[in-house]
C-alpha positions in Angstrom: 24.7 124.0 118.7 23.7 126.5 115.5 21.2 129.3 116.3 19.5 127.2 113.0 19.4 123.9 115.2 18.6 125.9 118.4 15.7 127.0 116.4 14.5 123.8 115.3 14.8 122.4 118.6 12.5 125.1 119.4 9.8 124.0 116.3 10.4 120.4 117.6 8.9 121.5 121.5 6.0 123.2 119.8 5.0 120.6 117.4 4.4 118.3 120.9 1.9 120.7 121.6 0.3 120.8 118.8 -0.1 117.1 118.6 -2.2 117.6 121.8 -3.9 120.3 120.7 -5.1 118.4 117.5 -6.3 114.9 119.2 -7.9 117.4 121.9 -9.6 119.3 119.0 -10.8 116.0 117.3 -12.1 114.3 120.5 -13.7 117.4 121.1 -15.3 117.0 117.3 -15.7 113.7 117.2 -16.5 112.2 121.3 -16.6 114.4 123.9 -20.0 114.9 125.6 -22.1 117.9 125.4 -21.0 118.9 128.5 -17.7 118.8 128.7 -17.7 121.9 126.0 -17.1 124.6 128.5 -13.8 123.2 130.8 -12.6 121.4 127.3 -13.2 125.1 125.5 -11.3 126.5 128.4 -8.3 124.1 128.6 -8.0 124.6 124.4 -7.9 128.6 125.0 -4.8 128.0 127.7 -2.9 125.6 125.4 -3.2 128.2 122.2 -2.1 130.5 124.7 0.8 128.6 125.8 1.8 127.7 121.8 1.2 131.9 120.9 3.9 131.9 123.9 6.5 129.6 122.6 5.9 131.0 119.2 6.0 134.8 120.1 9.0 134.5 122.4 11.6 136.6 121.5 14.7 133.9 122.0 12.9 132.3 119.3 13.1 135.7 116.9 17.0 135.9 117.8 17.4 132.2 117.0 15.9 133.4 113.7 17.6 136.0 113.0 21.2 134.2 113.7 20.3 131.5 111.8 19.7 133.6 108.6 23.9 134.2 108.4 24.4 130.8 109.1 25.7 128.2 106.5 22.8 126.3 105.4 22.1 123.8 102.9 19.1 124.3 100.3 16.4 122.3 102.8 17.6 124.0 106.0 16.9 127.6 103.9 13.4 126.5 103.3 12.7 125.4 106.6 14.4 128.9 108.0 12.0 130.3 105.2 8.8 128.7 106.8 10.0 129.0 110.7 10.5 132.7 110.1 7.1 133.4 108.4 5.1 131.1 111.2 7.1 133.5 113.5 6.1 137.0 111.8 2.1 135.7 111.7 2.4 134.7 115.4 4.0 137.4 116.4 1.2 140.0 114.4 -1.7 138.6 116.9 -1.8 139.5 120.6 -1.8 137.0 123.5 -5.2 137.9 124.5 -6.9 137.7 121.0 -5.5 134.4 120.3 -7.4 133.1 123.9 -10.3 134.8 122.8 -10.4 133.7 119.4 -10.3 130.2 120.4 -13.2 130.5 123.3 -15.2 132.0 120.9 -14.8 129.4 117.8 -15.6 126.4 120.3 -18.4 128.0 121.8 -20.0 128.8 118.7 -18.9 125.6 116.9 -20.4 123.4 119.8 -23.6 125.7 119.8 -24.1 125.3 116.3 -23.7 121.4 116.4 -27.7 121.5 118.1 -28.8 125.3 116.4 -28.4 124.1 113.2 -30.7 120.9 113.6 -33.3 123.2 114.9 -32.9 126.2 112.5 -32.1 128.4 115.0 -30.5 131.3 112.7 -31.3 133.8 115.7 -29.4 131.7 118.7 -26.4 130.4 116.2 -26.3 134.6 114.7 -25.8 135.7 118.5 -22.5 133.6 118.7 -21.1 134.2 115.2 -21.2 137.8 115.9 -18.6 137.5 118.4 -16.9 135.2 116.4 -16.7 137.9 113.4 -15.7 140.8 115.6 -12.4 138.7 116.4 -12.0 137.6 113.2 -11.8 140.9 111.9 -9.2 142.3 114.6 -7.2 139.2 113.7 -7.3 140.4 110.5 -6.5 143.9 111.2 -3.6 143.0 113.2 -2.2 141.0 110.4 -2.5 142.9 107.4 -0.7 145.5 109.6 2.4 146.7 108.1 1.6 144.3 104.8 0.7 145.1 101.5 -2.6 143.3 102.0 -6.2 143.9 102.6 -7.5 142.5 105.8 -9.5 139.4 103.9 -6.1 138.8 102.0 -4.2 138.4 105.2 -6.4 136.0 106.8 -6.6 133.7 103.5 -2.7 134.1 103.4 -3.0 131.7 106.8 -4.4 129.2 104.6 -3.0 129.4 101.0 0.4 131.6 101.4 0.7 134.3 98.9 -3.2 134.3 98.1 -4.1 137.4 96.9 -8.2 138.4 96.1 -6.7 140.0 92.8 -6.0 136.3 91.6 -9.3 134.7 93.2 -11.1 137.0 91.5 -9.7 136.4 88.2 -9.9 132.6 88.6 -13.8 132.8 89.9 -14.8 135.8 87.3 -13.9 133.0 84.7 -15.6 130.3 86.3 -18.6 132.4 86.2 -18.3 133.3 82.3 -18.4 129.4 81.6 -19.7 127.3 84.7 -23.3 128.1 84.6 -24.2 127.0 80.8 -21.8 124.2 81.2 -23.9 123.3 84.3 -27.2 124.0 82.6 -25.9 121.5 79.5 -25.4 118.6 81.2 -28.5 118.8 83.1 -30.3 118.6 80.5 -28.3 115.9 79.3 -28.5 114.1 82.4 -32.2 114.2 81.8 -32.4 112.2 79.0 -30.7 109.2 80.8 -32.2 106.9 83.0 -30.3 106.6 87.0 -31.3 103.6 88.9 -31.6 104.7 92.3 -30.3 102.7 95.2 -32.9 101.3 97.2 -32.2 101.6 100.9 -31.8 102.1 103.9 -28.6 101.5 104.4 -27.4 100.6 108.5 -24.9 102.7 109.7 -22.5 99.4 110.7 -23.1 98.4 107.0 -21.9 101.9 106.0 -19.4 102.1 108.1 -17.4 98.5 107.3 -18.3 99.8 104.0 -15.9 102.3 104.4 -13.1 101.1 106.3 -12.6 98.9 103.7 -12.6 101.4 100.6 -9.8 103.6 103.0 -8.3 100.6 102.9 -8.3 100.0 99.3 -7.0 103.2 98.2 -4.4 102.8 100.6 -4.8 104.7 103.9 -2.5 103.2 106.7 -4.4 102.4 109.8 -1.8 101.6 111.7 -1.5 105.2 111.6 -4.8 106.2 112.0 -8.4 105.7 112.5 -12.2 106.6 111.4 -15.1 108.0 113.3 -18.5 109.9 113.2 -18.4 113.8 113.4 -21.4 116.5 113.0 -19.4 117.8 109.7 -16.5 115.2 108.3 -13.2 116.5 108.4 -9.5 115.3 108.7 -7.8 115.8 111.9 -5.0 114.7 114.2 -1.2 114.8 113.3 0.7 112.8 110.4 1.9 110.0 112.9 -2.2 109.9 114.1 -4.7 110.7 111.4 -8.3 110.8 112.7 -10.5 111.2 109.9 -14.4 111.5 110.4 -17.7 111.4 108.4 -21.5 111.7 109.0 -24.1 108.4 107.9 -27.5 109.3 106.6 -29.4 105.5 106.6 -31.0 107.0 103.3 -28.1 107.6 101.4 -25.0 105.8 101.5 -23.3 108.1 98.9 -22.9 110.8 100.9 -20.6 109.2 103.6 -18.7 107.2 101.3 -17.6 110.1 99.2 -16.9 112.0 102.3 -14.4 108.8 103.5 -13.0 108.9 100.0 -12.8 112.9 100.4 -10.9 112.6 103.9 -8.8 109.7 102.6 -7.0 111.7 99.9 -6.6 114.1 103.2 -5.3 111.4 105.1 -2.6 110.1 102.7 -1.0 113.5 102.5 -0.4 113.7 105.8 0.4 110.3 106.6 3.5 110.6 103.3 4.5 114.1 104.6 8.7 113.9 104.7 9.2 112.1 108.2 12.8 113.0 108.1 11.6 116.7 109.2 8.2 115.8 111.3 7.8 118.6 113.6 9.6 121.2 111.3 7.6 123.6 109.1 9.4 121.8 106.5 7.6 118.7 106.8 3.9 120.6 107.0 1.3 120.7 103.8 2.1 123.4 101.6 -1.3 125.0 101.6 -4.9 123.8 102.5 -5.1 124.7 98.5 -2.7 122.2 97.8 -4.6 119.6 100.7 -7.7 119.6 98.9 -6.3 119.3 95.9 -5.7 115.5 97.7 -9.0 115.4 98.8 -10.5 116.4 95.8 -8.1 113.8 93.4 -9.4 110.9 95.1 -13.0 112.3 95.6 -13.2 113.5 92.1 -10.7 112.7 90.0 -10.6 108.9 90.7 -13.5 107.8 92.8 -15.9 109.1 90.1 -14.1 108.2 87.3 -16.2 106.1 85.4 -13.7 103.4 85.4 -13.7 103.3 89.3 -17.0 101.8 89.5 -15.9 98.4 88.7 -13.7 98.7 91.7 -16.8 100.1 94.2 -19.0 97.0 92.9 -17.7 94.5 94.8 -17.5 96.1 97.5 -20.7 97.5 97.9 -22.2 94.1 97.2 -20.4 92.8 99.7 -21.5 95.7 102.9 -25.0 96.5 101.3 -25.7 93.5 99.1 -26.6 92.9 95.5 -29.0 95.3 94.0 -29.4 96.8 90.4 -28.7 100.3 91.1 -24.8 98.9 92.1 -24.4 97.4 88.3 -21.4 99.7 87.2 -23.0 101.4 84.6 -25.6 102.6 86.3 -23.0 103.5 89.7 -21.1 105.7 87.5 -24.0 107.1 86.4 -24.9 108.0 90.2 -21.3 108.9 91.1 -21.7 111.5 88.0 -24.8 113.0 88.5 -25.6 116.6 88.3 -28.1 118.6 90.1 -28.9 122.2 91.6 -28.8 121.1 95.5 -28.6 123.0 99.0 -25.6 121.3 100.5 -22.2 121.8 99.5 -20.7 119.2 100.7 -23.3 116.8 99.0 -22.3 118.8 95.2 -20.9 117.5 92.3 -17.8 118.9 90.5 -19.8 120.1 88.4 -21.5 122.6 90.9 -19.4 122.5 93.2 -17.7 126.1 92.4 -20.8 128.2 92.8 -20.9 127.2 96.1 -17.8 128.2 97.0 -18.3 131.5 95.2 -21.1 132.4 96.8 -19.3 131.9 100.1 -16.0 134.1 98.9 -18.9 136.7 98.1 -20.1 137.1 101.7 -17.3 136.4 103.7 -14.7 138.9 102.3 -17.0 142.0 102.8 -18.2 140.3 105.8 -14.5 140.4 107.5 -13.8 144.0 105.7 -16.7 145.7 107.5 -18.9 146.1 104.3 -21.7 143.6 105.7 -22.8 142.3 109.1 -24.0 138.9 110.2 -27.4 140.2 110.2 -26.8 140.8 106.2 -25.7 136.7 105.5 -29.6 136.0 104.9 -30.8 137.9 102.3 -27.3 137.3 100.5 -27.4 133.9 100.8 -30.7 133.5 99.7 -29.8 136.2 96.2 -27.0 134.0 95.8 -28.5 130.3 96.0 -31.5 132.3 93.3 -28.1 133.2 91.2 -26.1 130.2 91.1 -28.9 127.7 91.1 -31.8 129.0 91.0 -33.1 127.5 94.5 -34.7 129.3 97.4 -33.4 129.1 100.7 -35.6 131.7 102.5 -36.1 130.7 106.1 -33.9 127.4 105.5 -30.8 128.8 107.4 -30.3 124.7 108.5 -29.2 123.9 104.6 -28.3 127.6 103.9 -26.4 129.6 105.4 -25.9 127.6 109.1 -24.4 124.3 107.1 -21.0 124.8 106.9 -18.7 124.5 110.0 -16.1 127.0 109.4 -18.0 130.2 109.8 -18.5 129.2 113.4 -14.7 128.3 113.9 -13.8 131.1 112.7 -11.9 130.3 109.8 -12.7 132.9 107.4 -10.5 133.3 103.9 -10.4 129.1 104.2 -13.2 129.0 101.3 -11.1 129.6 98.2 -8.9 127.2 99.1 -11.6 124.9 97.6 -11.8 125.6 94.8 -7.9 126.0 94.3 -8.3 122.6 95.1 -10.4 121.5 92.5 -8.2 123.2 89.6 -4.8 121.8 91.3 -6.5 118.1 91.1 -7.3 118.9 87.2 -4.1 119.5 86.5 -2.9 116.8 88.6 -4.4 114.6 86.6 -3.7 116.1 83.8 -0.2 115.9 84.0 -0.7 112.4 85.1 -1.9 111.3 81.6 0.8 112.9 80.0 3.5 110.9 82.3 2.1 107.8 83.3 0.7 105.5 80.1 -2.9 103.8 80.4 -3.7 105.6 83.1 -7.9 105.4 82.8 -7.3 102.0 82.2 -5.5 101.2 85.3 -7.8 103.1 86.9 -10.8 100.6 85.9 -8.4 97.9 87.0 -7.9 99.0 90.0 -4.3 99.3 89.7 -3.7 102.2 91.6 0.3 102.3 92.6 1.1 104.5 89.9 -1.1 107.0 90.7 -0.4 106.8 94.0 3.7 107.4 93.6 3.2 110.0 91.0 1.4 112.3 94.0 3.7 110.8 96.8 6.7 111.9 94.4 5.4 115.0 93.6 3.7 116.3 96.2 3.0 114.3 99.6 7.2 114.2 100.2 8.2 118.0 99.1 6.2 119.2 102.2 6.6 122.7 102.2 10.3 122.5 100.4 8.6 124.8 97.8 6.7 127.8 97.4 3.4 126.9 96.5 4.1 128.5 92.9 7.0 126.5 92.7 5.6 123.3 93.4 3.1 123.5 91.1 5.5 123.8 88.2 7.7 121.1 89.4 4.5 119.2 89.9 3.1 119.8 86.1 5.9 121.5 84.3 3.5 124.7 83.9 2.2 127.0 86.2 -1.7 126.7 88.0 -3.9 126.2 84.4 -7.6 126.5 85.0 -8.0 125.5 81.7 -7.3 121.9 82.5 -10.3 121.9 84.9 -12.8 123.1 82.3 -11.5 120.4 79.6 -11.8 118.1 83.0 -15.6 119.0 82.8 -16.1 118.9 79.1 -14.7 115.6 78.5 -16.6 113.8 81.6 -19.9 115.4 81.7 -19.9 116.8 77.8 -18.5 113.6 76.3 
């Protein structure tokens, strides 16, 4: 065998482990009880420190390195390009840090599951700042011998070639625009009349509810399944998709969209190539590049206005007839503006300033400018800012709502909103290649829509630079002018 095929081998034995490792993480999420935490935490720490192992070893860096002045077709260069950069980011952490790291994150997380329900900003800060103080040695250790800043290293883990230079760029002229944009269609909003569903709605109800919209916009259950989490999120591995959300008897909205949300999550992984599953090369491209799944289907089609003849039916069917589901009036709710706590409760609209303000206090957080004890008082100036709401004392729908603080997974937030602007111009380019498309869209005839991203983006996997993707994607590189003209012609008709 090839040093290249000795090294995929190599990937292949990993990616077992990390198949375990993710329905571990999920169950962990999702079933386990409260106290099972501790042994599960422990058990997680031992496999990460197995995987660092395998990934660290230095066979595997020979393999590597062999491989590179071997004869290799244009896919096999890729996937030396992405096995060679997961080695170099292993190999920058420490066997110790990486245990650490994740006894810290699921101690915190599963502490913050119960301090966040009781408001407990004191019990939840004592965790996090453990949780910081590894973060920021991860980060040390791999912006070490780079060009980058700490912050930039660790969002290079999620969105490759990141840099804060471009984030800022991207969010200084979301900030120039967003907020009288916002301000203009709230005051729009105001002048039309929302029928507001009239619960509650039965978590069973919500639940078949749905299944049966995953099922309409195409996830594969055969290949993976729905439960309940604290905070909804999209787990497991391509062959095994476990997708979650969280019910609120008042509110129905909030869980369907979050389905919808993992959904477009779920289909991306479940149309990654499966000729190279368990290669790099068959991994999303970036968690920019995920949500910008998540946030098509979320955004992009499920509140298209058209889309609401395809909900109807379906939420007369789980939840029965009542005016407030005429489709009119349903696009009208899955449209609707407003200055709230909870991100992920925002509209599109919003939705920006919320990751902003999170970008804002986590990259001086991880570059020793702030401390945990500082996340407050910024929060609190920054909901004032943005929206204009105050969150003083409120830590449960401030700063303790999110999840991924207490993972650990600083530089994630940006990725977000990259999301949001990829989906834009997703869509965007949609309309350009694919004729009629809002009107299929109120049909329900979805399959073109659905090829387009499986051509496009599901099957190239991580063939491609992220950059280079793009392009192929939309013939242009990323354009955040298509997401403002997104907004305009939606809310600003």
């Amino acid at each position: 065998m090839t040093a290249y095929e000795d090294a995929c081998g190599h990937f292949r034995r990993m990616d077992n482990f990390v198949h375990l490792n993710a329905i571990t993480r999920w169950d962990q999420m999702a079933n386990m009880p409260p106290q099972g935490n501790e042994a599960r935490s422990q058990a997680l720490a031992e496999l990460e420190g197995l995987l660092h192992e395998m990934a660290t070893s230095a066979a595997l860096g020979a393999l590597l390195k062999g491989a590179s002045s071997e004869p290799l077709d244009d896919l096999q260069r890729a996937n030396l390009r992405e096995m060679t950069r997961a080695w170099r980011t292993a190999t920058a952490l420490p066997d110790d840090l990486v245990k650490e790291m994740t006894l810290a994150g699921s101690r915190c997380e599963h502490a913050w599951r119960t301090q966040r329900s009781q408001n407990d900003w004191q019990g939840f800060a004592s965790n996090l700042r453990e949780v910081v103080r590894l973060a920021r040695e991860q980060a040390r250790c791999l912006a070490a011998g780079t060009d980058r800043s700490p912050y930039e290293a660790l969002m290079d883990l999620y969105e490759p070639g990141a840099r804060c230079a471009d984030i800022d760029r991207l969010f200084a002229d979301l900030k120039t625009w967003l907020p009288a944009l916002m301000q203009e269609v709230l005051q729009r909003q105001q002048q039309r009349s929302v029928i507001a569903p009239q619960g509650p709605f039965p978590k069973s109800a919500q639940r078949a509810l749905g299944l049966e919209t995953m099922q309409f916009i195409g996830f594969n259950f055969a290949a993976g399944r729905l439960d309940e989490s604290a905070h909804p999120f999209c787990g497991g591995v391509p062959q095994d998709v476990r997708l979650t959300t969280r019910y609120n008897e008042a509110d129905f909205l909030g869980a369907l969209m979050g389905v919808i949300h993992e959904t477009g999550h779920g289909r991306y992984e479940q149309n990654l190539p499966r000729e190279w599953l368990g290669l790099p090369l068959a991994q999303a491209r970036s968690m920019g590049i995920h949500e910008s799944q998540s946030l098509s289907f979320e955004m992009q089609l499920a509140r298209h206005p058209g889309f609401a003849h395809c909900l109807r039916p379906l939420l007369v069917r789980h939840l029965g007839e009542q005016p407030a589901f005429e489709a009119e009036n349903l696009a009208r709710l899955l449209t609707r503006a407003r200055r709230g706590l909870i991100r992920v409760d925002a509209d599109e609209v919003s939705y920006p300033a919320h990751v902003i303000l999170r970008y804002e206090i986590e990259r001086p957080l991880i570059e020793g400018q702030i401390e945990v004890e500082d996340i407050p008082g910024l929060w609190d100036a920054g909901m004032q800012q943005f929206f204009g709401l105050d969150t003083r004392g409120n830590y449960r729908d401030g700063c303790m709502q999110d999840v991924h603080w207490a993972q650990g997974l600083f530089g994630y937030f940006p990725t977000y909103t990259l999301g949001a602007l990829y989906a834009a111009q997703w869509f965007a380019s949609m309309r350009r290649d694919l004729s009629g498309l809002d009107e299929h869209i109120a049909r329900g005839e979805l399959g073109g829509l659905f090829d387009w991203l499986r051509d496009r983006i599901w099957s190239q996997g991580s063939r491609w630079e992220t950059s280079e993707l793009v392009r192929r994607a939309s013939g242009e590189p990323l354009n955040a002018a298509h997401f403002r003209r997104h907004l305009e012609s939606r809310y600003l008709p």
